[in-house]
N, CA, C and O atoms as a GROMACS GRO file, in nm:
protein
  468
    1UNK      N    1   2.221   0.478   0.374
    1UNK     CA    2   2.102   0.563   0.367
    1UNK      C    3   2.106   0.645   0.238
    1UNK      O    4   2.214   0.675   0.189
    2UNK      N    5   1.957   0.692   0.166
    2UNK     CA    6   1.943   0.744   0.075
    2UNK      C    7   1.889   0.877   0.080
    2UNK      O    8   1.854   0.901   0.195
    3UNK      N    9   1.866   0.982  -0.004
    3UNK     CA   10   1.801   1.075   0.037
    3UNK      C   11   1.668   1.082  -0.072
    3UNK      O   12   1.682   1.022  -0.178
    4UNK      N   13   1.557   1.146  -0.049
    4UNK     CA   14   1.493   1.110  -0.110
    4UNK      C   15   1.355   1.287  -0.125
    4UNK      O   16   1.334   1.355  -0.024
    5UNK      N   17   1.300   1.315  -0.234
    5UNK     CA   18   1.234   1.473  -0.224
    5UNK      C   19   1.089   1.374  -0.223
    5UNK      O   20   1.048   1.315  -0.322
    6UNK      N   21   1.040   1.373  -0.118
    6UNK     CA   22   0.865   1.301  -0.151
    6UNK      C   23   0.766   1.465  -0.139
    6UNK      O   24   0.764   1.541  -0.042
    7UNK      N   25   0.693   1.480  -0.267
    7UNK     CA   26   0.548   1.549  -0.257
    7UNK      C   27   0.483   1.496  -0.166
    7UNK      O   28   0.475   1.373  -0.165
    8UNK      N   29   0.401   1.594  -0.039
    8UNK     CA   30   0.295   1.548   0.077
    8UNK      C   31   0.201   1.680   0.011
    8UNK      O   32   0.228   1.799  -0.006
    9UNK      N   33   0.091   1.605  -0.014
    9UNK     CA   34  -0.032   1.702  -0.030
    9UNK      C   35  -0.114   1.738   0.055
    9UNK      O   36  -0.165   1.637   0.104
   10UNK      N   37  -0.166   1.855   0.110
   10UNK     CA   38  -0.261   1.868   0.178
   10UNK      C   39  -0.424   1.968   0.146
   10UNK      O   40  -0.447   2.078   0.096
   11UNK      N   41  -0.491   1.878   0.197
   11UNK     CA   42  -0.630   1.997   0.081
   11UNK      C   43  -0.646   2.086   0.235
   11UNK      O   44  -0.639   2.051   0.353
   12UNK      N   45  -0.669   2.203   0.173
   12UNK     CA   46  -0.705   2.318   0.308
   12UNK      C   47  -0.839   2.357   0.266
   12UNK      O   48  -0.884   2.392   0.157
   13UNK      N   49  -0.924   2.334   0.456
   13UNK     CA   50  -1.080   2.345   0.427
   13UNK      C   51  -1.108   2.450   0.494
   13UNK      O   52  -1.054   2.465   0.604
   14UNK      N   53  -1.172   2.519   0.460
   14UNK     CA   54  -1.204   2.628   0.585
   14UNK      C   55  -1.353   2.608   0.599
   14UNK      O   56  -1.410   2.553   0.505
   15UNK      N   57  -1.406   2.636   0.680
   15UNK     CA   58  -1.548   2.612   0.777
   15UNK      C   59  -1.621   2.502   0.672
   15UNK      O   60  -1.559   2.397   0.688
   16UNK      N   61  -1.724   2.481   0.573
   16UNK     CA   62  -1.794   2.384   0.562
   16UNK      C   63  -1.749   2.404   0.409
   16UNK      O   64  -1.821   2.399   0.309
   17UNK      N   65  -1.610   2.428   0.418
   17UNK     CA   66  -1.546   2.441   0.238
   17UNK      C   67  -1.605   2.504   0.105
   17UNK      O   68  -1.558   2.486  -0.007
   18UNK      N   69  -1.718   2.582   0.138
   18UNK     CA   70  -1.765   2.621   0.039
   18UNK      C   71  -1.682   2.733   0.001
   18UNK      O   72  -1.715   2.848   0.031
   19UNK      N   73  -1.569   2.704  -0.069
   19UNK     CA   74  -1.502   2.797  -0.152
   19UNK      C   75  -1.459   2.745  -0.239
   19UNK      O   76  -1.512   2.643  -0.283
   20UNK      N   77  -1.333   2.804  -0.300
   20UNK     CA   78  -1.241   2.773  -0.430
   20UNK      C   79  -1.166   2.688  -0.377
   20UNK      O   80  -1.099   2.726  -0.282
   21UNK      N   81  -1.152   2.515  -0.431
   21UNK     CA   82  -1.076   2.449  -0.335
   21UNK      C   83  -0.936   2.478  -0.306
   21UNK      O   84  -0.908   2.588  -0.355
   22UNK      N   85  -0.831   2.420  -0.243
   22UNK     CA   86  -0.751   2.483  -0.228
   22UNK      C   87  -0.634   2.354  -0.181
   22UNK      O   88  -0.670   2.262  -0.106
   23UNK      N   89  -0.487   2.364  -0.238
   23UNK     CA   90  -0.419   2.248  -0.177
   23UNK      C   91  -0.283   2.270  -0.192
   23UNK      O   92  -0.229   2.324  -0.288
   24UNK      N   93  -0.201   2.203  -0.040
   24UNK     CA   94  -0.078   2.303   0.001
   24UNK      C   95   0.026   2.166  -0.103
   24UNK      O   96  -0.009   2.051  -0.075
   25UNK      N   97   0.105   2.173  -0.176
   25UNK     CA   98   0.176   2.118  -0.216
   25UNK      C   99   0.348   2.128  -0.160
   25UNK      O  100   0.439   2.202  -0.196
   26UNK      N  101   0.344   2.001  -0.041
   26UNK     CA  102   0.481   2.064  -0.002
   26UNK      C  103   0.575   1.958  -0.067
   26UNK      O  104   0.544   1.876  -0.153
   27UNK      N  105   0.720   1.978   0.002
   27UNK     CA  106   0.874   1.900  -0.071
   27UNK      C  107   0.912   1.871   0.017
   27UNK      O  108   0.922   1.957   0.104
   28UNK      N  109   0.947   1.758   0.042
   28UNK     CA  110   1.054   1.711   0.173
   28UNK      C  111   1.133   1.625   0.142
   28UNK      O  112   1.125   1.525   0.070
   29UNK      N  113   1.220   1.674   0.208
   29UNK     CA  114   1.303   1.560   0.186
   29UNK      C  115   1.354   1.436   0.313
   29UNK      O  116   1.386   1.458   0.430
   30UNK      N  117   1.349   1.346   0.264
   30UNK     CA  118   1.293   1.223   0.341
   30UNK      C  119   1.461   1.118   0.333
   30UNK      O  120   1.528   1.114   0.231
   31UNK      N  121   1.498   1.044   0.460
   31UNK     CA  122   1.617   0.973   0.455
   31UNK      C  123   1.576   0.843   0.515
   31UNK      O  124   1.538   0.807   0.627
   32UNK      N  125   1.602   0.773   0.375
   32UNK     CA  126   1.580   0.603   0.394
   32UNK      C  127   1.671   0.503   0.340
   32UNK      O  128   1.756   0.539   0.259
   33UNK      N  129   1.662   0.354   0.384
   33UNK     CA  130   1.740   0.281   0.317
   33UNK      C  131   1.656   0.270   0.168
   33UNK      O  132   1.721   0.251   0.065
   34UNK      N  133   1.569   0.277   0.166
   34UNK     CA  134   1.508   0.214   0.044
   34UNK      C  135   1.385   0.319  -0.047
   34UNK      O  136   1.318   0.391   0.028
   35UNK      N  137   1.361   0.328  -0.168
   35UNK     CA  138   1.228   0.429  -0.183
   35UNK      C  139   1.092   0.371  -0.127
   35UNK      O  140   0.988   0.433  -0.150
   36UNK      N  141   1.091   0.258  -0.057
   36UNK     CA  142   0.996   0.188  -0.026
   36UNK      C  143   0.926   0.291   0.113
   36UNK      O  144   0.825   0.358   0.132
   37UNK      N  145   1.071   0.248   0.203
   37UNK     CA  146   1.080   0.339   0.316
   37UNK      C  147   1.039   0.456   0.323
   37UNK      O  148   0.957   0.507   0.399
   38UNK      N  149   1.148   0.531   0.175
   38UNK     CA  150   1.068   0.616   0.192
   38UNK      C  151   0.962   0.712   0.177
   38UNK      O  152   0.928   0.823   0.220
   39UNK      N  153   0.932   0.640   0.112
   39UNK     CA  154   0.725   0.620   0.098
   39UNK      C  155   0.635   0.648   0.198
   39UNK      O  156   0.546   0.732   0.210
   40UNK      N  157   0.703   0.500   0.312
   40UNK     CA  158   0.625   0.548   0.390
   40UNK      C  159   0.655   0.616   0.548
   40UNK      O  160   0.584   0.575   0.640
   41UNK      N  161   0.758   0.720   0.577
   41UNK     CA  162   0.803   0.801   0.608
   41UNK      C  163   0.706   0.906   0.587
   41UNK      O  164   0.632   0.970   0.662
   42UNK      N  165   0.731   0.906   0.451
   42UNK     CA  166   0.664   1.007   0.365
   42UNK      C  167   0.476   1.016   0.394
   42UNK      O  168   0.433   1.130   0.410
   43UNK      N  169   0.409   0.940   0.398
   43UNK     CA  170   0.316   0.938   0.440
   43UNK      C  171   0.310   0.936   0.605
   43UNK      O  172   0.204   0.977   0.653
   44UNK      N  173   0.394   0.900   0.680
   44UNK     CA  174   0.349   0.927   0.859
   44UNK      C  175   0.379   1.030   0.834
   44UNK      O  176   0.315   1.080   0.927
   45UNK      N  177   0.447   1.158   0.763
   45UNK     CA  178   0.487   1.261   0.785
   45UNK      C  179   0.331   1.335   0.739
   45UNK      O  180   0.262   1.391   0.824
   46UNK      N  181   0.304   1.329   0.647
   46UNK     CA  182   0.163   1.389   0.605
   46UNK      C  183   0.062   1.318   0.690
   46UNK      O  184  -0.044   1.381   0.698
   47UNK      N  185   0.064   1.207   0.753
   47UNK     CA  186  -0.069   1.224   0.889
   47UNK      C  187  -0.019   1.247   0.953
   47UNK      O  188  -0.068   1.166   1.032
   48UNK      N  189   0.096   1.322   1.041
   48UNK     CA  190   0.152   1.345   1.148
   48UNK      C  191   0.104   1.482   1.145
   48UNK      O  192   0.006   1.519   1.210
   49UNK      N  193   0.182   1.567   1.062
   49UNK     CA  194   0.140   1.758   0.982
   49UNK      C  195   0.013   1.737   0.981
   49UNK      O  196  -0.038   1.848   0.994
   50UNK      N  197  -0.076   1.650   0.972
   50UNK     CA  198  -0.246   1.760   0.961
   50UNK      C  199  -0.249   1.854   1.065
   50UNK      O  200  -0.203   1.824   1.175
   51UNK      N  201  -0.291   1.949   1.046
   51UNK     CA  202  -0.392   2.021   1.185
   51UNK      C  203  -0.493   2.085   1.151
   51UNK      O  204  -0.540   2.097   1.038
   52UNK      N  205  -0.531   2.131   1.254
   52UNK     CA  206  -0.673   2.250   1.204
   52UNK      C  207  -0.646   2.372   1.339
   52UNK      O  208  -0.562   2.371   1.430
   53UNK      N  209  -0.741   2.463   1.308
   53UNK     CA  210  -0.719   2.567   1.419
   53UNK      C  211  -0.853   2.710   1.366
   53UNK      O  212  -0.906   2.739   1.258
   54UNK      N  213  -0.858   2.748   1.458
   54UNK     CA  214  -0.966   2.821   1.418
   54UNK      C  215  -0.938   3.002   1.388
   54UNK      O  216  -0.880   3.085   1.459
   55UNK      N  217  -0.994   3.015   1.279
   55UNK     CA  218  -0.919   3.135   1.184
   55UNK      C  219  -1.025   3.246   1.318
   55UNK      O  220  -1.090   3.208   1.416
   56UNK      N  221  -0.996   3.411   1.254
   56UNK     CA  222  -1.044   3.495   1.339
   56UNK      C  223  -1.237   3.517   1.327
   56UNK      O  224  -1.316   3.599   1.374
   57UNK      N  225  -1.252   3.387   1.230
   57UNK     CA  226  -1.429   3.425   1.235
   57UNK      C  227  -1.451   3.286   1.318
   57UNK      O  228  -1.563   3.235   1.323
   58UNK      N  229  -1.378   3.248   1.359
   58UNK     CA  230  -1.425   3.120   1.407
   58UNK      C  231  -1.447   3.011   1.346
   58UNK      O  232  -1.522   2.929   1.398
   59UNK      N  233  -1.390   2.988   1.232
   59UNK     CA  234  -1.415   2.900   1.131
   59UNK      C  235  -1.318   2.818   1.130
   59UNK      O  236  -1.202   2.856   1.111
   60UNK      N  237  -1.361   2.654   1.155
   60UNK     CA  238  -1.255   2.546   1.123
   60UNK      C  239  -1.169   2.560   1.048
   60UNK      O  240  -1.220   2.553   0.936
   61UNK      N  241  -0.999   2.586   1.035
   61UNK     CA  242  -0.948   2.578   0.915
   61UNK      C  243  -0.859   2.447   0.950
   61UNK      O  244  -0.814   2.416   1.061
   62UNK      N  245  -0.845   2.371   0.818
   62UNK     CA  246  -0.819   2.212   0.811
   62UNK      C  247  -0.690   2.225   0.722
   62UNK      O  248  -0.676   2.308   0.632
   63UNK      N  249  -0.587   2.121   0.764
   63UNK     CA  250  -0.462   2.140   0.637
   63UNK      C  251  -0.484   1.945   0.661
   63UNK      O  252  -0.411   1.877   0.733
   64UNK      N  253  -0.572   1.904   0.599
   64UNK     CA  254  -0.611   1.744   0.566
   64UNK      C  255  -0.541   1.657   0.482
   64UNK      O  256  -0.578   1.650   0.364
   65UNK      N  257  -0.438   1.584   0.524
   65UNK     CA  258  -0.386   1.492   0.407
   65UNK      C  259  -0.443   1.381   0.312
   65UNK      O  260  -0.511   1.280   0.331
   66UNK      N  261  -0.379   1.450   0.188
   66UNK     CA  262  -0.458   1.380   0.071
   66UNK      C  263  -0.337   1.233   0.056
   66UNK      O  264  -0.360   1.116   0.087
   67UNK      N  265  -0.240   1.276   0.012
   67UNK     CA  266  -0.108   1.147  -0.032
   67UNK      C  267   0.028   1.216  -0.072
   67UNK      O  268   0.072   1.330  -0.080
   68UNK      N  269   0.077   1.066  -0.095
   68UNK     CA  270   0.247   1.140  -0.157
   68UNK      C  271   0.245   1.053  -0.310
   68UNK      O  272   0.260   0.936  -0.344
   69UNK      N  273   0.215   1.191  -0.380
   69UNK     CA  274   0.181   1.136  -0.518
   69UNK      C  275   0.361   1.115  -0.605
   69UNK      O  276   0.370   1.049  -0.708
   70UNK      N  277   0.449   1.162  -0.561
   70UNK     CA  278   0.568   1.174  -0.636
   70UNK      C  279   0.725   1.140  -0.512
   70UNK      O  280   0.726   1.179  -0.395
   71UNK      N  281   0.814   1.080  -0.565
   71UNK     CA  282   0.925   1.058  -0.485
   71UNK      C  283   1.036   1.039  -0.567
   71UNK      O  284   1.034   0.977  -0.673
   72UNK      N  285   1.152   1.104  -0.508
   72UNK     CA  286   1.280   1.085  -0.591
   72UNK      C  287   1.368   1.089  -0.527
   72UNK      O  288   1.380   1.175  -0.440
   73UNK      N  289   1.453   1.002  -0.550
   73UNK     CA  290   1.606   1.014  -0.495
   73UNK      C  291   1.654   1.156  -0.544
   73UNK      O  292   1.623   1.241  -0.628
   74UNK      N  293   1.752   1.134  -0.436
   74UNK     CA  294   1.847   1.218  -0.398
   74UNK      C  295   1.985   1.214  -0.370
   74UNK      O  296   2.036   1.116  -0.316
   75UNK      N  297   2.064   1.340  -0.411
   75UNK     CA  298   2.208   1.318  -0.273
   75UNK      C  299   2.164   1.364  -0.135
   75UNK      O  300   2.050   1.384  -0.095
   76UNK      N  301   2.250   1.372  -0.089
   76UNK     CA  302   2.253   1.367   0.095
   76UNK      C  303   2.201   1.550   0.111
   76UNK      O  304   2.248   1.659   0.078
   77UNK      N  305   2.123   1.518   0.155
   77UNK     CA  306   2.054   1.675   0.226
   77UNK      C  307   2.004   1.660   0.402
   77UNK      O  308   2.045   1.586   0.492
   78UNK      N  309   1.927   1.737   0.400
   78UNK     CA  310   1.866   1.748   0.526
   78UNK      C  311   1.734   1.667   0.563
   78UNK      O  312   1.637   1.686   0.490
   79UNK      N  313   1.720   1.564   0.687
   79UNK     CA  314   1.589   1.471   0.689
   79UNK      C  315   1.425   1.596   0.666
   79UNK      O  316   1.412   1.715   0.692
   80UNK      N  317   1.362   1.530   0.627
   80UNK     CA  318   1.238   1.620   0.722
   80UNK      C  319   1.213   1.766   0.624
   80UNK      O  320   1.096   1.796   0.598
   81UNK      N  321   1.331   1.856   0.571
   81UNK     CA  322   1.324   1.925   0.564
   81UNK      C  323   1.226   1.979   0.431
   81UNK      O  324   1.251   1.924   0.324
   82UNK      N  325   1.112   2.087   0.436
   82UNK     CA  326   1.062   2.121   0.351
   82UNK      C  327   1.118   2.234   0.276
   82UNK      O  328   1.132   2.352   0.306
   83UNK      N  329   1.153   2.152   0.151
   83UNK     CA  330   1.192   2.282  -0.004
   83UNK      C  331   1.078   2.352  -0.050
   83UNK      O  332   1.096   2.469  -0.085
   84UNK      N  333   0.991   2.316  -0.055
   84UNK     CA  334   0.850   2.355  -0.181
   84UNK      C  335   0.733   2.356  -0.099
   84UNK      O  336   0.707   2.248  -0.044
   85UNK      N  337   0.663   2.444  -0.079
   85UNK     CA  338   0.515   2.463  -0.088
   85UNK      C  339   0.452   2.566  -0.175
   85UNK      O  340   0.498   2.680  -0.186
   86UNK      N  341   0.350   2.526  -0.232
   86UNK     CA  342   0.233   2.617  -0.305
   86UNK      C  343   0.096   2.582  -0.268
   86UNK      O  344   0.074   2.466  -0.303
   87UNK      N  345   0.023   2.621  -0.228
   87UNK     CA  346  -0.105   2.634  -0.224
   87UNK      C  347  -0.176   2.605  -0.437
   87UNK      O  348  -0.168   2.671  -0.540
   88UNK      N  349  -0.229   2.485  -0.402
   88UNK     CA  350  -0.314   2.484  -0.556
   88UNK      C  351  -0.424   2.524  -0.451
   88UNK      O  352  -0.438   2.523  -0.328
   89UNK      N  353  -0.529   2.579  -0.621
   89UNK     CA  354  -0.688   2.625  -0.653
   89UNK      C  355  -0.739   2.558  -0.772
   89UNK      O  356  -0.806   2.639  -0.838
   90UNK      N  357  -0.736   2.473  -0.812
   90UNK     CA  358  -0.767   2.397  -0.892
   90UNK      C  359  -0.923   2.414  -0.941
   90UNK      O  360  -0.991   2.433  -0.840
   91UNK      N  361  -1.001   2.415  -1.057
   91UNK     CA  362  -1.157   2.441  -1.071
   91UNK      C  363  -1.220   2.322  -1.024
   91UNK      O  364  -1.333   2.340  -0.979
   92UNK      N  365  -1.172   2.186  -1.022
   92UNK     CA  366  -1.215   2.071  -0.970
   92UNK      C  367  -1.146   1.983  -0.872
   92UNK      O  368  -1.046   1.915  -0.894
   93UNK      N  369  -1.207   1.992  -0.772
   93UNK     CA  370  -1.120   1.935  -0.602
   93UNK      C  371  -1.122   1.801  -0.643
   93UNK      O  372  -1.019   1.734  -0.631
   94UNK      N  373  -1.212   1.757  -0.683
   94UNK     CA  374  -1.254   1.572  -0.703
   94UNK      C  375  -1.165   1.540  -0.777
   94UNK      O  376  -1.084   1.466  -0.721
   95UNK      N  377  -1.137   1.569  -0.912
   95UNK     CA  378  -1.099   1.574  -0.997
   95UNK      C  379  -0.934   1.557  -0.984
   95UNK      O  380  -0.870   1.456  -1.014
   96UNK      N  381  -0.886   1.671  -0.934
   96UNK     CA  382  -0.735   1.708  -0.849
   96UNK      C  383  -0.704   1.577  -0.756
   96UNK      O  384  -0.601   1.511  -0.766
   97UNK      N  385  -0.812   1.549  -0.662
   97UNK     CA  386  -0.758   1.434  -0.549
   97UNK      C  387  -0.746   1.339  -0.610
   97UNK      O  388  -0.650   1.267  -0.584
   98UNK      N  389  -0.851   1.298  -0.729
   98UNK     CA  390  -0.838   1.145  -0.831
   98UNK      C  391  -0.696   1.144  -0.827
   98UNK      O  392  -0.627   1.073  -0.753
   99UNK      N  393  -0.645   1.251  -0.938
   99UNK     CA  394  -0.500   1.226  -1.019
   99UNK      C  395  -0.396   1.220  -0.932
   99UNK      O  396  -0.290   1.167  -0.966
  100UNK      N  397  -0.420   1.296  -0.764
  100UNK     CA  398  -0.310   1.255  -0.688
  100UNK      C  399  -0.334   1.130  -0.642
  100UNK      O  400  -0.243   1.054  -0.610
  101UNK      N  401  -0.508   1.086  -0.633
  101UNK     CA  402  -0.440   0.923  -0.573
  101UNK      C  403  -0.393   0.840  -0.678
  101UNK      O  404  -0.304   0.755  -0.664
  102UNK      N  405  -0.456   0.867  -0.790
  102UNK     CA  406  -0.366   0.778  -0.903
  102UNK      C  407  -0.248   0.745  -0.906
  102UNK      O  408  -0.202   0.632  -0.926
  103UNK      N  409  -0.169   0.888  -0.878
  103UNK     CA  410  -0.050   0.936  -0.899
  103UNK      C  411   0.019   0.822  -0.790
  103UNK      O  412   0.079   0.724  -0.835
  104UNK      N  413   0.006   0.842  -0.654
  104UNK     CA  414   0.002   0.753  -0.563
  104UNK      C  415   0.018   0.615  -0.544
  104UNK      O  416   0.106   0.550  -0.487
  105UNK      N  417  -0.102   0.575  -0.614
  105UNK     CA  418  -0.090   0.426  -0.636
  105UNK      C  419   0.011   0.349  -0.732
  105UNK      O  420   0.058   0.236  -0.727
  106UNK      N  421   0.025   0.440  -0.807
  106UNK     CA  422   0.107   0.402  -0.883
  106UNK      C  423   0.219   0.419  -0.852
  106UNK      O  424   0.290   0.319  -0.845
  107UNK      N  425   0.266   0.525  -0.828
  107UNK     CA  426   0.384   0.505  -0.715
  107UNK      C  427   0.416   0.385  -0.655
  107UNK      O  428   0.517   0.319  -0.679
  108UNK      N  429   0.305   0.352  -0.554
  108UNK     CA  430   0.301   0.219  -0.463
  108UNK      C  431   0.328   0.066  -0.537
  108UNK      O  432   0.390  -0.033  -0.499
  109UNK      N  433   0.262   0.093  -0.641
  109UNK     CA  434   0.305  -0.044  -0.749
  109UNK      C  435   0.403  -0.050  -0.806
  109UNK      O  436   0.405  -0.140  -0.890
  110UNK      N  437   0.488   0.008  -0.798
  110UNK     CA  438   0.646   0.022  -0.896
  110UNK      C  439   0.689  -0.059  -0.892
  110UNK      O  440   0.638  -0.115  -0.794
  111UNK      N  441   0.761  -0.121  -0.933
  111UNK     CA  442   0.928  -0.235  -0.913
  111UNK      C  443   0.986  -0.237  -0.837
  111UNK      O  444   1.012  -0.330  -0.760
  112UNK      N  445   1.044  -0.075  -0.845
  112UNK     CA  446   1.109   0.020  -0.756
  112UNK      C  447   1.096  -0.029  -0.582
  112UNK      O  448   1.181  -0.042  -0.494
  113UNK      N  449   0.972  -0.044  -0.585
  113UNK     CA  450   0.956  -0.051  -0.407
  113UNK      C  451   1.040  -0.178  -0.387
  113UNK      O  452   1.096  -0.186  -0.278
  114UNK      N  453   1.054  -0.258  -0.457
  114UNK     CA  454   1.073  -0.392  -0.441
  114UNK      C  455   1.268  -0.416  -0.469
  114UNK      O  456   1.332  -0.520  -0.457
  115UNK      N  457   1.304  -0.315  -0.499
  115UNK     CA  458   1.450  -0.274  -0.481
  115UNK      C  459   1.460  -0.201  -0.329
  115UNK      O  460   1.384  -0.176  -0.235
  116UNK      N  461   1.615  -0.181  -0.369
  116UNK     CA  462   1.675  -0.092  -0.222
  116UNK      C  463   1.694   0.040  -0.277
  116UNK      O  464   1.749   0.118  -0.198
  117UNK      N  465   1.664   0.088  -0.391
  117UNK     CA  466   1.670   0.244  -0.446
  117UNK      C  467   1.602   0.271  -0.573
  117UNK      O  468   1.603   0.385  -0.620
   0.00000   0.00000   0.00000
């Protein structure tokens, strides 16, 4: 087994999103045989974490998964465990989600997947 830090993005909506967009950038660290694996670890973990819940005006708030734009080996740490979150505000939401799915896909096309690390 390997250890591995995958970025899970999440955009946070509150009632019909008309605000400053907003997106939780977390770190986890993820334990697989392969970076393939854990890829996609890494993604059941970000549709597993969505939720929503309703703030004190009554307003939908959403933590919606976007992708896992970045992954890296590691030494041996803890499964699961989150190092990093920040909340981005980015001036363009569209814009922001492009470059993480880019980021993403490209990820997904590597070599890399097609090894055991």
């Amino acid at each position: 087994m390997y250890w591995f830090v995958a970025k899970i993005v999440y955009q946070i909506i509150c009632g019909k999103g008309e605000h400053l967009p907003q997106f939780d950038e977390q770190l986890r660290l993820i334990s697989a045989v392969s970076k393939q694996e854990a890829w996609k670890k890494a993604q059941q973990i970000g549709e597993q974490e969505q939720y929503a819940f309703r703030n004190q005006k009554e307003e939908l708030v959403e933590w919606r998964f976007i992708n896992v734009p970045e992954l890296i080996a590691l030494d041996e740490l803890k499964d699961g465990m989150e190092l990093y979150s920040r909340v981005e505000e980015p001036d363009n939401a569209g814009s922001y989600v492009a470059l993480l799915q880019m980021k993403a896909a490209q990820l997904q096309s590597q070599k890399l997947f097609e090894l055991n690390v």
